[in-house]
N, C-alpha and C positions, 0 to 999 in steps of 0.2 A: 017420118019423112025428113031428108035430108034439107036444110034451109038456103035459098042460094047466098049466095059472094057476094057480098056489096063493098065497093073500097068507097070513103067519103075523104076527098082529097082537100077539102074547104075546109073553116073553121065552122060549128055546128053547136048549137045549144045544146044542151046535156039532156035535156027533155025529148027533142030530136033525135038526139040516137039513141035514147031509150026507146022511141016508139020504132025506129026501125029495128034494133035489135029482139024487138018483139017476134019480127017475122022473116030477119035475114041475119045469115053470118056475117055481123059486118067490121071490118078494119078499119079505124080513123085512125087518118094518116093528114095530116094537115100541111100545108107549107113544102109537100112533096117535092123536089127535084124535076123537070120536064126529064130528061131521061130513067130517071128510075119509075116515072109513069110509066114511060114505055114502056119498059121492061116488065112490067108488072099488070100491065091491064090485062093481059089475057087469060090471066087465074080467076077475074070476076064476072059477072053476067052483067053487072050496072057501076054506074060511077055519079056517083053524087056529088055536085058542085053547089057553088052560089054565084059567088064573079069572082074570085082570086085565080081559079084554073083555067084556062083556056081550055078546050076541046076541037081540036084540030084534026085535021084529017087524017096525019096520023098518027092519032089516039082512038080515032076511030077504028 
């Protein structure tokens, strides 16, 4: 079974995305660009923050 897309655009402990990559293809991507968010959110199913990224409406 194919695993989905997860981009994590925040900084993230190592133990953290080890438990995600347990169960999703995931990209860390920290400190990302607001437009190359854009550009890029619609390759993943989810997007994992903490508070450095805003999620606006349109990110949504």
């Amino acid at each position: 079974m194919e695993k989905y897309k997860v981009l994590v655009s925040d900084p993230l402990a190592e133990a953290g995305l080890n438990k995600l990559k347990e169960y999703f293809d995931v990209d860390y991507k920290p400190g990302l660009p607001k437009e190359e968010l854009l550009n890029i959110i619609g390759d993943y199913v989810a997007l994992v923050v903490r508070s450095e990224t805003k999620v606006t409406k349109e990110v949504i």
